[in-house]
N, C-alpha and C positions, 0 to 999 in steps of 0.2 A: 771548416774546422769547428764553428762555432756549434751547428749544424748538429757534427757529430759529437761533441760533447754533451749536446739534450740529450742525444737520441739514448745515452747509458747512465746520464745524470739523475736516476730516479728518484733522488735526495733533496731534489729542489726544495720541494714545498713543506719537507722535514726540520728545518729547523728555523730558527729567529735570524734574520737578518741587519745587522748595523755596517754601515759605511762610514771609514773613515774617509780625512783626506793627511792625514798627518800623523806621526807619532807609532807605536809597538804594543799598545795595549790601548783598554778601553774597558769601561767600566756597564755591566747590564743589571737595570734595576729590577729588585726582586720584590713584591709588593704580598704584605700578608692579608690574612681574611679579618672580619668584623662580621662577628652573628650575634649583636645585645643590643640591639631597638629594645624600649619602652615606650611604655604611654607617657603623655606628657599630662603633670597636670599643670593645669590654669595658673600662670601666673611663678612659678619655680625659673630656677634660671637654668637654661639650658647649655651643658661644659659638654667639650668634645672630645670624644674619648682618640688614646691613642692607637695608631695599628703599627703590627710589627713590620721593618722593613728594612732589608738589605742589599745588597749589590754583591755582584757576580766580576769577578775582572778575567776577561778574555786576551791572551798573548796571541801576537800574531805568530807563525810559525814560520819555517824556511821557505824561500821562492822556493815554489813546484816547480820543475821544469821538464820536458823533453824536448829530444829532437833526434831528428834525421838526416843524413848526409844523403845526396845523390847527385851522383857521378856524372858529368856529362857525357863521358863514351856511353853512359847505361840509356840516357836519353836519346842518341843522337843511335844509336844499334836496336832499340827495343823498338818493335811495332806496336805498342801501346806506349800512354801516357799515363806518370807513376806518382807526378808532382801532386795531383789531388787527392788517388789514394793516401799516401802518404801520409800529407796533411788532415785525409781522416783521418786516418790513424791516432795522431799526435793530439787530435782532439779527444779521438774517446780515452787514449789513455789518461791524460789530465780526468775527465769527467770522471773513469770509472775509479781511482784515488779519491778523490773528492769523495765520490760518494760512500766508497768504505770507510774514510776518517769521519764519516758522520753517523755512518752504521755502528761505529765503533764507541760511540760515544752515548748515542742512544745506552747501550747496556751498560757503561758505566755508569751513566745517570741512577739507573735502575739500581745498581750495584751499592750506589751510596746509601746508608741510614741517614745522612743531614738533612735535616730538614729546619725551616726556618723558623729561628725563636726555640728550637728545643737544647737541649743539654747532654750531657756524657751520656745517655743514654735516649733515646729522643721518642726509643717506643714507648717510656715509662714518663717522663716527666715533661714530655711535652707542652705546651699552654695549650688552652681551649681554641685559639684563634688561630692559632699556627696551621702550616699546610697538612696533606695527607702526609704519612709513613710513606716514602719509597716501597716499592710491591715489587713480587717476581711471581712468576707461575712454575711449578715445576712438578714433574711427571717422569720417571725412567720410560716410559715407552710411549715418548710426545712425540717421538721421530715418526713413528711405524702405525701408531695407532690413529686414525682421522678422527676418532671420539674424542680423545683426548685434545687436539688442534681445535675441535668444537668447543668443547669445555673451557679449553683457554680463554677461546674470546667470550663465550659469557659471564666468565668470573672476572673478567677484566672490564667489560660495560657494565656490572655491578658495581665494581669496585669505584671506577670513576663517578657514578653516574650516583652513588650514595655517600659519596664524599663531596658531590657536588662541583664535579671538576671541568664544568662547560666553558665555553666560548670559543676553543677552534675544534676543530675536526680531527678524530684519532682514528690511528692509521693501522693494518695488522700486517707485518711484513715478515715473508718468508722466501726462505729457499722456492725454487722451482719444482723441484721433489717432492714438498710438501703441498704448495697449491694444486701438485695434480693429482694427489693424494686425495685428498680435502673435494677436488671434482666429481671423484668416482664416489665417493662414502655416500650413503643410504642414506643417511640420515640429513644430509645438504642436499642432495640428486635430487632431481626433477620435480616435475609440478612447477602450480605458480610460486610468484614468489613465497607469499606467504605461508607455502607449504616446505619449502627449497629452493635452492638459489643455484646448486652445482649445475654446473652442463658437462656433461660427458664428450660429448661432442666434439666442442670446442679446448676443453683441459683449463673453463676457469672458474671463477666464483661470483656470486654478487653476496651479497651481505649477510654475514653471520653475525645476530646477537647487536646489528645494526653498523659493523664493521665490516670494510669489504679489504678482503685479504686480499695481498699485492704482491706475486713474486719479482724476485731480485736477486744479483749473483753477488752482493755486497755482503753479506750476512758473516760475520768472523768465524771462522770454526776448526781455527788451529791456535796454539799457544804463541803470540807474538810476543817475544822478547828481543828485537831489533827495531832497528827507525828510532824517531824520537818517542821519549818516554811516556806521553799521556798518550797516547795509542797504543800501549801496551799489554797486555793482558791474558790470560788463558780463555779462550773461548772454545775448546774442543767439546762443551758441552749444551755450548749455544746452540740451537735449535730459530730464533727469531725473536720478535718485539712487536710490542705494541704500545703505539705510542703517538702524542704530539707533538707537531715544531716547539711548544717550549721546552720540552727538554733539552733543547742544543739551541748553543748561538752560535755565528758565523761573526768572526770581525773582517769586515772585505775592506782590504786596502786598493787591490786593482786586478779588476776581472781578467778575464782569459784573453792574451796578447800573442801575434803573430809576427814571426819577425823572418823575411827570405833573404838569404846575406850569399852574392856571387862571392865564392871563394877561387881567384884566380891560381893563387898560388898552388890551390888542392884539383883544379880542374874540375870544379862543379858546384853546387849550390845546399847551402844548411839553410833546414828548417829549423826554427827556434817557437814552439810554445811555452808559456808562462803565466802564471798567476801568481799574486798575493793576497793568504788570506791565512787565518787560524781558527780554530774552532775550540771548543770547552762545551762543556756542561751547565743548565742551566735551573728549572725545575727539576729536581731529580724526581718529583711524586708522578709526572707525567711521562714515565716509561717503564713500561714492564718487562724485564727478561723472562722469554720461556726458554726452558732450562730442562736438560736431562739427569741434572745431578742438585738434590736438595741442599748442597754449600757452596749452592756456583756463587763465586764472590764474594765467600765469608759471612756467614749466615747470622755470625755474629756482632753485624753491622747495623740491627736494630731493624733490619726490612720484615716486610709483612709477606707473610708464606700463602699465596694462591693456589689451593690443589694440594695434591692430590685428591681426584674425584670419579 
């Protein structure tokens, strides 16, 4: 079960991770920039300036659970054995939730204008120190068009990368439709790398713009208005992201647990998976929604407009 929850878990290495071992919430600290070095002269007393900083609090959510009953007339009559299936099963479903609630959080990251140290309007009066603006990409025809998926990501490693926004690894994640889009386009296709990176071939990519696009079937792209409320959202015009583990944190109270309970009374055996854990938002400047429609998320959230190009 464990097993099978990697194998759809493509969210691992997507966001921040803190363990608890106690308690419903948890606090993640947010730490601002400092860019005012001077020279020193000889002899002045050196005071230490302050930098802006604040914290993030992450709820933990409802036990995840599933499971499966199986019969034992169904074991004791079938000529295979269902108890492992099963238990796959029970694993990738856990894994493949998981990793939509964090797919889904990536673009609200992106979605938010807050950013740290700014004010009621954060594109305008921002301080000098404070983080990037929250960004998005957007394009009506980001679906169809493989230029445009190209353009994405290099106005996105622009963006990071003259905002100054290093130290983990940023990711470009899409539908399967898209990465095999993006394989066959001319302008990624063949040669060495450093002429193109697509392989026809194969249906995959290696690095555009220094990002190497990832597909996944996590990707939100219908209007959720059920479940609990912060995974909620209209994504019918999400198209993917790009982005790093800080924009999302994980509060892990107790990873993924297996529980096989003989039920005499039922004549067969429940499988029981479970986790506890919650998820939030973290740096919102380190994720980008690309987007088929230019007010995906309320344009009037102070986010900075990538594209069209």
């Amino acid at each position: 079960m464990i097993n099978a929850y990697d194998e759809v878990m493509d969210y691992q290495d997507l966001r921040y991770i803190k363990a608890i071992t106690q308690g419903k919430a948890d606090s993640f600290p947010i730490i601002g920039r400092k860019r005012d070095a001077t020279e020193h002269t000889p002899g002045d007393l050196i005071l230490g300036g302050g930098i802006n900083h604040d914290e993030v609090q992450i709820t933990l959510d409802n036990m995840l659970v599933d499971a499966a009953f199986i019969a034992e007339i169904d074991e004791l009559m079938l000529h295979y054995e269902i108890s492992a299936p099963y238990a796959h099963q029970l694993g990738q479903s856990l894994g493949s939730t998981t990793a939509k609630r964090i797919a889904i959080m990536h673009i609200l990251a992106s979605r938010s204008g807050q950013i740290l140290g700014g004010g009621a309007n954060p594109a305008l009066d921002a301080p000098v120190d404070a983080l990037p603006i929250p960004a998005y990409y957007y394009d009506p025809n980001l679906k169809t068009d493989a230029s445009k998926l190209e353009n994405a990501a290099f106005l996105a490693a622009e963006y990071s990368r003259t905002n100054d926004m290093s130290g983990t690894d940023w990711f470009y994640m899409l539908p399967h439709q898209q990465i095999l889009l993006l394989a066959r386009y001319t302008g990624v296709e063949g040669g060495p790398v450093t002429t193109g990176s697509g392989d026809r071939a194969s249906g995959t990519n290696g690095k555009v713009a220094g990002l190497t696009p990832k597909g996944t079937n996590h990707i939100p792209y219908t209007n959720i208005n059920t479940g609990l409320s912060k995974y909620q959202g209209n994504f019918s015009t999400t198209v993917g992201h790009i982005s790093s583990k800080m924009a999302v944190g994980t509060l892990e109270r107790r990873g993924l647990k297996v529980v096989m309970k003989v039920q005499d009374e039922r004549l067969g055996t429940l499988l029981i998976a479970s986790m506890f854990n919650g998820h939030g938002t973290l740096r919102n400047e380190c994720s980008i929604e690309l987007t088929t429609d230019v007010d995906s998320g309320g344009r009037g959230s102070g986010r900075q407009l990538l594209g069209p190009n």
